[in-house]
TORLUMGU-788888 format. One record per residue (C-alpha): residue number from 1; z, x, y. Coordinates in nm, 4 decimals, m for minus. Layout:
BEGIN
+-----+----------+----------+----------+
| pos |        Z |        X |        Y |
+-----+----------+----------+----------+
| NUM |        Z |        X |        Y |
...
+-----+----------+----------+----------+
% end
This chain:
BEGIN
+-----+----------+----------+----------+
| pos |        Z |        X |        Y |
+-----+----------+----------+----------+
|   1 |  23.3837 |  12.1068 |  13.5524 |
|   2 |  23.0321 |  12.1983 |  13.5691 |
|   3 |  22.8069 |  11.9400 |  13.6655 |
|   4 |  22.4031 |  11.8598 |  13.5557 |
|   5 |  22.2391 |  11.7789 |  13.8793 |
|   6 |  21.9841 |  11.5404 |  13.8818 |
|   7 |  21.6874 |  11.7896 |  13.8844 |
|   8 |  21.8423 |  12.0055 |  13.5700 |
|   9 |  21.8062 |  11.6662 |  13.3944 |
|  10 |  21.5099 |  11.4993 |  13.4851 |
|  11 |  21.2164 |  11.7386 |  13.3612 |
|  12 |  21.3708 |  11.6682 |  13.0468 |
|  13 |  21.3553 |  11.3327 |  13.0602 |
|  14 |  20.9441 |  11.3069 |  13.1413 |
|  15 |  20.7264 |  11.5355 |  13.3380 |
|  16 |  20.6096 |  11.2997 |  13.5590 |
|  17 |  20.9442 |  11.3388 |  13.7209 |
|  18 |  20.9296 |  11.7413 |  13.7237 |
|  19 |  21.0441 |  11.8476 |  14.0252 |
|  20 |  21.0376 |  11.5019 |  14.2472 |
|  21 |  21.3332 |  11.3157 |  14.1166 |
|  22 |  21.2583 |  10.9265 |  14.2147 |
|  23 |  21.4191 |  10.7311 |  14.5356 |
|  24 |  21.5686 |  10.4950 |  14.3109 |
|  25 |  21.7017 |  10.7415 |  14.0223 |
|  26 |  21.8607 |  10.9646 |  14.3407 |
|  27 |  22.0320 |  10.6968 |  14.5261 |
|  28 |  22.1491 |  10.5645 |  14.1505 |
|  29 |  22.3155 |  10.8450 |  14.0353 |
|  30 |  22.4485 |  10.8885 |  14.3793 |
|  31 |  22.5970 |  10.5421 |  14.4021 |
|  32 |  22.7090 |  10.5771 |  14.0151 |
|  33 |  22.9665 |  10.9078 |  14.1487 |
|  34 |  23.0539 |  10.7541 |  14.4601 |
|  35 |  23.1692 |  10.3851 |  14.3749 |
|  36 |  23.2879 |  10.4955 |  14.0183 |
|  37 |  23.3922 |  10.8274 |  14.0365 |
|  38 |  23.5633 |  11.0502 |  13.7278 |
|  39 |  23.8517 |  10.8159 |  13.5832 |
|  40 |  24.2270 |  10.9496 |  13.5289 |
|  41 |  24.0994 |  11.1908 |  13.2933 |
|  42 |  24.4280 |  11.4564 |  13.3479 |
|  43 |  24.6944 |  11.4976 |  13.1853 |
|  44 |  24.9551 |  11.2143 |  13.2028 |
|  45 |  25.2200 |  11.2297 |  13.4119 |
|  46 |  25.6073 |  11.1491 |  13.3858 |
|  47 |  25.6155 |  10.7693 |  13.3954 |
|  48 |  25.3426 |  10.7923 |  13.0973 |
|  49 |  25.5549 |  10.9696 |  12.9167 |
|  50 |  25.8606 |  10.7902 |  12.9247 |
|  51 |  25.6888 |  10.4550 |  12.7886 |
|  52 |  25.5607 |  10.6951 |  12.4965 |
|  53 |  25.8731 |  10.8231 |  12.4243 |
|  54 |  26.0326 |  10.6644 |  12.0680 |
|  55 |  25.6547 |  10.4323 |  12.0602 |
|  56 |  25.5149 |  10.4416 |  11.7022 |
|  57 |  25.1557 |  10.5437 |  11.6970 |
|  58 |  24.8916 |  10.5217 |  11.3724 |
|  59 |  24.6054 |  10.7276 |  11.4190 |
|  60 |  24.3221 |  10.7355 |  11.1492 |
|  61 |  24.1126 |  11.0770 |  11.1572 |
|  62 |  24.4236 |  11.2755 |  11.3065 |
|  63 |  24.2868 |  11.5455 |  11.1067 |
|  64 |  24.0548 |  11.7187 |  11.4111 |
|  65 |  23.9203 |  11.5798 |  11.7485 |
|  66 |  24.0500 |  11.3363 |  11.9684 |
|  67 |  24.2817 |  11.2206 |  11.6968 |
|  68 |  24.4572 |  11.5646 |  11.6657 |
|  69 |  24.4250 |  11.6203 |  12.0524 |
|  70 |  24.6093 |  11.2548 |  12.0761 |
|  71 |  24.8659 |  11.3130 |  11.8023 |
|  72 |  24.9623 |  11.7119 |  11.9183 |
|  73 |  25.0386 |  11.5554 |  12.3063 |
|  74 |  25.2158 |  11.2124 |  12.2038 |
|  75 |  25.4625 |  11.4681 |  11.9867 |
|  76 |  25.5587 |  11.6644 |  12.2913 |
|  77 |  25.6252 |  11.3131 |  12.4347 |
|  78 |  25.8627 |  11.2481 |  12.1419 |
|  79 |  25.6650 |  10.9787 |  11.9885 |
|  80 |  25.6386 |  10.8783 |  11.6531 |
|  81 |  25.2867 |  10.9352 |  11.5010 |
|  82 |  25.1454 |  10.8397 |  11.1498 |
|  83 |  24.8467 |  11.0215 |  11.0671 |
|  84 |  24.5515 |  10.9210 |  10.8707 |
|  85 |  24.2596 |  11.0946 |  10.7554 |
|  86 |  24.1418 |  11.2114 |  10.4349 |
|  87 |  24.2640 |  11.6041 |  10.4970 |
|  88 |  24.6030 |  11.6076 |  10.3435 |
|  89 |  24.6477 |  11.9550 |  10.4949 |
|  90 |  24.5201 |  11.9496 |  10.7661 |
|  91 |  24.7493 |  11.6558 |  10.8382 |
|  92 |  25.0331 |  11.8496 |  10.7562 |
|  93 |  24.9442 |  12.1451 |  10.9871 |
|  94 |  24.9225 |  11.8616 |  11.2734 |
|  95 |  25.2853 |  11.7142 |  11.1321 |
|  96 |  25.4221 |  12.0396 |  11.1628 |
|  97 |  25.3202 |  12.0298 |  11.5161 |
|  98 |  25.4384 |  11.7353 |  11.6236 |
|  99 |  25.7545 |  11.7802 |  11.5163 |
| 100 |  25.7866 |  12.1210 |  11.6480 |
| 101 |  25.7491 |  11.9435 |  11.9686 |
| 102 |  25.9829 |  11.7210 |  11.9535 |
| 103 |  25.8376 |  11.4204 |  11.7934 |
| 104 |  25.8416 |  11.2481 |  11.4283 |
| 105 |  25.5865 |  11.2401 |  11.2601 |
| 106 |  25.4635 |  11.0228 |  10.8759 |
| 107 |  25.1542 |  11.1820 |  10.6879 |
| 108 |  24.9518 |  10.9365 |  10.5045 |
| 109 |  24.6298 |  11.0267 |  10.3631 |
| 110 |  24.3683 |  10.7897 |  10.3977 |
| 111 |  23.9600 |  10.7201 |  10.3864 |
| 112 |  23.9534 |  10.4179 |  10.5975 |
| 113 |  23.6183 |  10.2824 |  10.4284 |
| 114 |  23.9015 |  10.1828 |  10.1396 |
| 115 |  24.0440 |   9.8851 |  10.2618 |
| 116 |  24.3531 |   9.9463 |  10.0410 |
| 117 |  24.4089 |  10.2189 |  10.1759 |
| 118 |  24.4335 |  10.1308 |  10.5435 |
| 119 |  24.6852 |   9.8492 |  10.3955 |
| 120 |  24.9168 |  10.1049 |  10.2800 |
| 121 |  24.8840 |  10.3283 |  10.5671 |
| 122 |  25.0270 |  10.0391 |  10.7438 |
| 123 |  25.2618 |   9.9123 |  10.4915 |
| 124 |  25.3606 |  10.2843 |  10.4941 |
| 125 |  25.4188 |  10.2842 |  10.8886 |
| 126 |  25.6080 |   9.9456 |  10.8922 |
| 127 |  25.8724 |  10.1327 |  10.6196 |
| 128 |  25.9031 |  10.4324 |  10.8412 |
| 129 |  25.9356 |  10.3500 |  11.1479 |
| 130 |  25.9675 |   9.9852 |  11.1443 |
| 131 |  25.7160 |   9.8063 |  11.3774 |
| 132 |  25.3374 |   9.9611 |  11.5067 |
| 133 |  25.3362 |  10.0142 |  11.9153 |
| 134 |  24.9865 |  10.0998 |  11.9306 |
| 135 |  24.6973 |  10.1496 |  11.6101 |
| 136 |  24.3998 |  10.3731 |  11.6863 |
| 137 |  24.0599 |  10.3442 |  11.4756 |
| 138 |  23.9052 |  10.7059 |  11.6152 |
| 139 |  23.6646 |  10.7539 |  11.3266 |
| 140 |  23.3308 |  10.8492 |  11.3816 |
| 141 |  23.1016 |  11.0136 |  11.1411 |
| 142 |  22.7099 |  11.0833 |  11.3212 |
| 143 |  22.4275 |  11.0916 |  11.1532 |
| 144 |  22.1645 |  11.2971 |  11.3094 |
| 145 |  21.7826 |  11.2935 |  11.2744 |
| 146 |  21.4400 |  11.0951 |  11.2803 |
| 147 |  21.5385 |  10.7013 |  11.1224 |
| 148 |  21.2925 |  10.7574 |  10.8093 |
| 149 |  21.4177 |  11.0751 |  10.7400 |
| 150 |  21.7725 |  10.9738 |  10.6268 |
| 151 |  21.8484 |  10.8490 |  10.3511 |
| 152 |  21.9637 |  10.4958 |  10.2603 |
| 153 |  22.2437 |  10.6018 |  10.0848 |
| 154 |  22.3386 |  10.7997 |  10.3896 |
| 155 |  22.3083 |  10.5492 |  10.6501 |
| 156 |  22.5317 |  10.2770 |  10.3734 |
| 157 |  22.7980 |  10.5258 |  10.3826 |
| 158 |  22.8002 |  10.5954 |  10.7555 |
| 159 |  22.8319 |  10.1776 |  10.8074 |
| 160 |  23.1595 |  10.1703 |  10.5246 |
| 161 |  23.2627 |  10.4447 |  10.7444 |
| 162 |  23.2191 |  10.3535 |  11.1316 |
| 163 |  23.1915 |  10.0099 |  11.1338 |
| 164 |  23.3053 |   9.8329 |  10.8372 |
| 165 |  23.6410 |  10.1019 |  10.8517 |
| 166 |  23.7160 |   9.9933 |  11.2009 |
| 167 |  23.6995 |   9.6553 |  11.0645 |
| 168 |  23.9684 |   9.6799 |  10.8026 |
| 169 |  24.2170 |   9.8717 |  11.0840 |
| 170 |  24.1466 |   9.6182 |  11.3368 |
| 171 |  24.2442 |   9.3500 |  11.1169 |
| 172 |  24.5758 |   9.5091 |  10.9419 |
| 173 |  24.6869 |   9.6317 |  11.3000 |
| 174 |  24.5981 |   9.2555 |  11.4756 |
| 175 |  24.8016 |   9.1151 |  11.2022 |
| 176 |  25.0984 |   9.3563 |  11.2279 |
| 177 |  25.0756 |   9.2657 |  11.6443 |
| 178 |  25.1029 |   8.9351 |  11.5565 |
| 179 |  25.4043 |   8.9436 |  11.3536 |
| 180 |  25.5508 |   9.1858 |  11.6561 |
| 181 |  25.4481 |   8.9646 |  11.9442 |
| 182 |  25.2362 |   9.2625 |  12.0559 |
| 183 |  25.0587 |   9.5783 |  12.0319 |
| 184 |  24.7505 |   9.8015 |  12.1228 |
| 185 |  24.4693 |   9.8309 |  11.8983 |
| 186 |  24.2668 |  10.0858 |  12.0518 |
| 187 |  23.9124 |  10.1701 |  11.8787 |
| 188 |  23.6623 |  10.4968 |  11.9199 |
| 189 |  23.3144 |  10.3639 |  12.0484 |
| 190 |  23.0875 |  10.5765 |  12.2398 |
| 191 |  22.8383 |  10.5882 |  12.5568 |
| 192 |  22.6305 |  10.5367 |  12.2953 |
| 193 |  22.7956 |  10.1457 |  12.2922 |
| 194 |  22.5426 |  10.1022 |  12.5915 |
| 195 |  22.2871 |  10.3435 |  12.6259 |
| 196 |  22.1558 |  10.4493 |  12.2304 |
| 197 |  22.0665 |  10.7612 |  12.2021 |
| 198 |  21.7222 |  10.8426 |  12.0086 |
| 199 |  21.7561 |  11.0498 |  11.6931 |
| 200 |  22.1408 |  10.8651 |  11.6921 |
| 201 |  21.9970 |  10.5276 |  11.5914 |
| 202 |  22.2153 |  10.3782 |  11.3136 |
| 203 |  22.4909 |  10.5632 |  11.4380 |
| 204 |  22.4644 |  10.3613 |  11.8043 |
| 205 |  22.3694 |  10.1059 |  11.6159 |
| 206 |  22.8121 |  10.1420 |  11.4704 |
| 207 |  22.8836 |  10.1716 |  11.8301 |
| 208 |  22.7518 |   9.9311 |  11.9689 |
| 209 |  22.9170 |   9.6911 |  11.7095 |
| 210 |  23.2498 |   9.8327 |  11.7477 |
| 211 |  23.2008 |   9.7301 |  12.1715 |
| 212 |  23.0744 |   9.3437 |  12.0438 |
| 213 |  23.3865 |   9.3872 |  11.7854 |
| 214 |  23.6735 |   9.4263 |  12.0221 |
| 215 |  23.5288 |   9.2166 |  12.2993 |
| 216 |  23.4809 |   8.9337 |  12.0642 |
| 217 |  23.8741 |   9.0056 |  11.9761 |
| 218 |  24.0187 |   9.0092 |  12.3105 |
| 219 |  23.8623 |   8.6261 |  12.3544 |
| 220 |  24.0560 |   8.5056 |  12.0289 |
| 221 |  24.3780 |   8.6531 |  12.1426 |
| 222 |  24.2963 |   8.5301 |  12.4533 |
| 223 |  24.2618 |   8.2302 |  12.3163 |
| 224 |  24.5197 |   8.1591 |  12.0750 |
| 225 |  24.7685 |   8.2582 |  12.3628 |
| 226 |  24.8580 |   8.6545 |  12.2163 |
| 227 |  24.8925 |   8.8016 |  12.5636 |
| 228 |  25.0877 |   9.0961 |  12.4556 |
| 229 |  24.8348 |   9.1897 |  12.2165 |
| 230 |  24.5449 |   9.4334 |  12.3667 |
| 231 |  24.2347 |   9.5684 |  12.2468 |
| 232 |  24.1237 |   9.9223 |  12.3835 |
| 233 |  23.7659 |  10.0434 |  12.3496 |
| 234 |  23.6959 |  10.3889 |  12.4522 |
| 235 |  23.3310 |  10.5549 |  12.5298 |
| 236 |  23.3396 |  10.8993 |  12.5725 |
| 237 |  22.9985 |  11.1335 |  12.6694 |
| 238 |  22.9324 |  11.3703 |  12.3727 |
| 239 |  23.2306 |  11.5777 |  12.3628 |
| 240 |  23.2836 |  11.9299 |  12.2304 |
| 241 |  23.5080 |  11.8184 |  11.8850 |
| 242 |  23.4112 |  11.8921 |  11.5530 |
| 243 |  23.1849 |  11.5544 |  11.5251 |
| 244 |  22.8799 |  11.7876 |  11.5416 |
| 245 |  22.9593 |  12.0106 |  11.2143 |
| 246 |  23.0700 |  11.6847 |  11.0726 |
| 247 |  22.7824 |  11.4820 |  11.1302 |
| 248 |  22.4937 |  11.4410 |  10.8697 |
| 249 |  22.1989 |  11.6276 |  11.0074 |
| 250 |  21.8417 |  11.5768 |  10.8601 |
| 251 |  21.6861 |  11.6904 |  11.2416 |
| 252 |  21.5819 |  12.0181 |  11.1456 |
| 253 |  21.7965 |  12.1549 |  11.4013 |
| 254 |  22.1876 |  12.2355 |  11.4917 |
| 255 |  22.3673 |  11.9622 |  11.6397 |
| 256 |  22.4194 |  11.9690 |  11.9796 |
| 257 |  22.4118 |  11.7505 |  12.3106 |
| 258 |  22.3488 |  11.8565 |  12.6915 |
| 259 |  22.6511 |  11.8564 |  12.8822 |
| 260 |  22.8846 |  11.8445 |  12.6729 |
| 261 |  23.3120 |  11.7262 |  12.7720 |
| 262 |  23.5961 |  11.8726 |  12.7250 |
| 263 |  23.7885 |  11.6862 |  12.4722 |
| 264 |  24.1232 |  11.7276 |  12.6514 |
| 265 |  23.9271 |  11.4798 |  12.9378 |
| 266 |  23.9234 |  11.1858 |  12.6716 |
| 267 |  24.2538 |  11.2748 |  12.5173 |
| 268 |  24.3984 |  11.2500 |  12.8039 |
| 269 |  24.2276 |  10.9129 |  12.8730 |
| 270 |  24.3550 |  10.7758 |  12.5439 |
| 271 |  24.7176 |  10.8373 |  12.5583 |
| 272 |  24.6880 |  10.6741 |  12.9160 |
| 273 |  24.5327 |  10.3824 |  12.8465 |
| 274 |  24.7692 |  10.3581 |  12.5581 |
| 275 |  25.0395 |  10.2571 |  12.7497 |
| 276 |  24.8089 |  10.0988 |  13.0266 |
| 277 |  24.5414 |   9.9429 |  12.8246 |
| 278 |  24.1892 |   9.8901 |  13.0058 |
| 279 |  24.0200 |   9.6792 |  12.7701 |
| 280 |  23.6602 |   9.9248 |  12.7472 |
| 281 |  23.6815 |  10.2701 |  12.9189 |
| 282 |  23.3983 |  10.4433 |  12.9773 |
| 283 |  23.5905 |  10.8354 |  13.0177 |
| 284 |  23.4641 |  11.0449 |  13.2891 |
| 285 |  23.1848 |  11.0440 |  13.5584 |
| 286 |  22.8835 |  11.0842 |  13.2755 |
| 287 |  22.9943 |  10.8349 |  13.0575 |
| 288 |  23.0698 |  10.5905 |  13.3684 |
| 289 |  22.7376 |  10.6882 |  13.5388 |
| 290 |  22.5444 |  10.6013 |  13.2031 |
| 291 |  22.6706 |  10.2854 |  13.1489 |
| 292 |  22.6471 |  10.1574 |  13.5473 |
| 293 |  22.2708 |  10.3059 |  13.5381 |
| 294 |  22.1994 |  10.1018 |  13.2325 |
| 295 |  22.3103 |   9.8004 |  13.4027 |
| 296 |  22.1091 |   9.8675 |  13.6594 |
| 297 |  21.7452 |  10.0198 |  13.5397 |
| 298 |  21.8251 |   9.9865 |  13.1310 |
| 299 |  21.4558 |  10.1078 |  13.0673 |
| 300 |  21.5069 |  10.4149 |  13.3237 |
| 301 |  21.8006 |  10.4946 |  13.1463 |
| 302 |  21.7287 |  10.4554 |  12.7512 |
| 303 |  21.3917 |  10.6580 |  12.7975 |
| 304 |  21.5656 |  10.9827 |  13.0154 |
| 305 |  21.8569 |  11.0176 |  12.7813 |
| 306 |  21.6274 |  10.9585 |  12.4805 |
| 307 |  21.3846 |  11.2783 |  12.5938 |
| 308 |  21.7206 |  11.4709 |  12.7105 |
| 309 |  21.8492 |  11.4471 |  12.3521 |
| 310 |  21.4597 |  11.5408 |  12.2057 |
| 311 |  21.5003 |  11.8188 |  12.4087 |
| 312 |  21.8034 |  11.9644 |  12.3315 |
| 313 |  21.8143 |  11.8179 |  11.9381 |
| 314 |  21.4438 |  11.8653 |  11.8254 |
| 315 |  21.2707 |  12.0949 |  12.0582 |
| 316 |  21.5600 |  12.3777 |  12.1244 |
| 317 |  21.8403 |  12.3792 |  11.8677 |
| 318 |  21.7993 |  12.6093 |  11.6251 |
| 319 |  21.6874 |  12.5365 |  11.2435 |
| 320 |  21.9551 |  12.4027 |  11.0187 |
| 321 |  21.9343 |  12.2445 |  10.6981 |
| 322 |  21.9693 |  11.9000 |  10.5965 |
| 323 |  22.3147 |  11.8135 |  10.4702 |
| 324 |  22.5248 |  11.4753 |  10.4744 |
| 325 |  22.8428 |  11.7022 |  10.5470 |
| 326 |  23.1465 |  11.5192 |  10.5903 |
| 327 |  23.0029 |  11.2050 |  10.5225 |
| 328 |  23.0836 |  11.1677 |  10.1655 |
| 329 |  23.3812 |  11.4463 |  10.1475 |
| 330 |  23.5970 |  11.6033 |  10.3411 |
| 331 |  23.4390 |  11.9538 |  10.4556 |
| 332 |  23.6991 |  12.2665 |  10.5431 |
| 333 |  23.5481 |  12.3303 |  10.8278 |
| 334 |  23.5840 |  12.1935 |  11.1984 |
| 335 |  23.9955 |  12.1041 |  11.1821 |
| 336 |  24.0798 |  12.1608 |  11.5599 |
| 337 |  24.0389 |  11.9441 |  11.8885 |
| 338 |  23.7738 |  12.1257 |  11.9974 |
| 339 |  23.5127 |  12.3294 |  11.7967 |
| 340 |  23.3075 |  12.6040 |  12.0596 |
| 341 |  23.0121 |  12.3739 |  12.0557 |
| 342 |  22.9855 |  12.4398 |  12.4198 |
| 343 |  22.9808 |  12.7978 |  12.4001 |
| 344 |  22.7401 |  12.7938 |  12.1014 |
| 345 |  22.4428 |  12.6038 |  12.2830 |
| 346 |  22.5182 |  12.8592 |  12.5914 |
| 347 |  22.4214 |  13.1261 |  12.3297 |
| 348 |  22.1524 |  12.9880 |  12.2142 |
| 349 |  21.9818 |  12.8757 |  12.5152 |
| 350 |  22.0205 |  13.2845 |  12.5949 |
| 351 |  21.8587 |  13.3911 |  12.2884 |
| 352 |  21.5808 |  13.2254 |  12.2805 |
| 353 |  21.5400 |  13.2668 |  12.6839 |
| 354 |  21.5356 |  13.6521 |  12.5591 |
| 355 |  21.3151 |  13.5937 |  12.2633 |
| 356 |  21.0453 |  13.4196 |  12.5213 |
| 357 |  21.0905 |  13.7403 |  12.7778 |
| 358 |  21.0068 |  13.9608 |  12.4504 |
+-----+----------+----------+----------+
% end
């Protein structure tokens, strides 16, 4: 995997730093790779697989991303996956998949800002397959651009959707667990959990909720003595899934983010720690080097990933209109793991290298 070394990212960040990257920010990175290194980020091995094997697994927004990445490899484990999202067909195709590799697999249709909904989706589970091994929340809508510029309406929606939606799965899934004597509740959050990203503001703003959520609930279960019961928060690095058509995007520009991950790398993170549940997991050497550097220098590191994204979202990407997108319905668009953001920005960043030679 290709790497940003710290001179590639620092002129972005301010030009004071252009070309002499700092003691501290050198020996910070450094110490960030060494201690932490890249976490098991490849594909699961044999023993994972056999505790998969006959689980039951809800996902909500199986439809594309991590959630189709997640449901595709827990059906060649021969798992039993429910899948939520609001794509009806989509979810089918991914069914179909599933059970072609050996798997079972329930589709249930579902907007998770609809707390009825997420009841039946559960109620729905419980009649299939009888009991819930592990319930994941990996929803996630983004909306992209300067705070005044979105609208109200916009930013309401994107709350029902990322933070009061986890809310309502949390809850029916904890309550299931309980009944079971255990369970995994395992819940999308972000890099963004720690380190908010400018132009991203009520978006981190979910994120970081969703990380004060699940702590909070691992210190009631604690508490009340529910030691089976674990709560799973993962925090990828921007990833290369559909999120970025998906998103709302009033920036002016196409969404896109330096560096982007595979999202295989976080995939494979969340089927491990499904079975061997880490309760927050920062997934690979970016999102684990963020998050120790904001513990360190949190200044440092909101202002260099704030001018990286100005960079790359206002200054470079090319124009796009405002939409909402997904945000209020379903768009056909963007239905696989990954999407070709990656390769997008690559062309990009050559055309307008070649417009400025011109």
């Amino acid at each position: 995997m290709r790497q940003l070394s710290l001179t590639q990212l620092l002129p972005a960040a301010s030009p004071r730093y252009r070309g002499r990257p700092s003691v501290v920010s050198v020996l910070l990175l450094l110490l960030a790779t060494l201690l932490l290194g890249s976490c098991a980020t490849s594909r699961p091995g044999s023993a994972v697989r056999k505790k998969v094997q006959g689980k039951t697994y809800v996902i909500i927004g199986a439809s594309s991303g991590f959630g189709r990445g997640m449901a595709e490899q827990l059906g060649a484990m021969k798992a039993n996956v429910v899948l939520a999202a609001r794509r009806a067909e989509v979810l089918e195709e991914v069914a179909d998949k599933v059970r072609a590799a050996g798997g079972q697999a329930l589709v249930v249709p579902t907007d998770i800002s609809q707390p009825e909904q997420v009841q039946r989706l559960a109620d729905a589970a419980q009649q299939q397959f009888g009991r819930v091994d592990v319930w994941v929340n990996d929803v996630g809508v983004g909306g992209i651009g300067r705070f005044w510029d979105i609208p109200l309406a916009d930013y309401s929606r994107l709350i029902d959707v990322n933070l009061k939606g986890i809310v309502y799965g949390s809850q029916v899934a904890i309550k299931i667990f309980q009944k079971q004597g255990s369970g995994t509740l395992m819940n999308l959050g972000s890099v963004e959990s720690k380190v908010p990203l400018a132009y991203h503001a009520v978006y981190a703003a979910t994120k970081g909720a969703i990380r004060n959520l699940d702590r909070a609930l691992h210190h009631e279960l604690r508490l009340q003595g529910y030691k089976n019961i674990k709560v799973v928060t993962i925090e990828p690095w921007a990833v290369d899934t559909p999120f970025w058509g998906h998103a709302a995007n009033y920036s002016g520009g196409t969404p896109r983010m330096a560096a982007m991950d595979p999202p295989s790398k976080v995939v494979n993170a969340m089927v491990r720690s499904s079975v061997r549940p880490r309760q927050e997991l920062p997934v690979g050497w970016k999102a684990r080097g963020a998050s120790f550097s904001h513990q360190i220098l949190p200044h440092f590191t909101d202002r260099i990933s704030a001018n990286i994204v100005h960079r790359y979202q206002m200054k470079t990407a090319p124009p796009a209109p405002a939409t909402p997108s997904s945000l209020y319905q379903p768009v056909p668009t963007g239905q696989g793991v990954d999407d070709g953001v990656k390769k997008r920005i690559k062309q990009e960043n050559r055309q307008r290298k070649q417009q400025k030679k011109g």
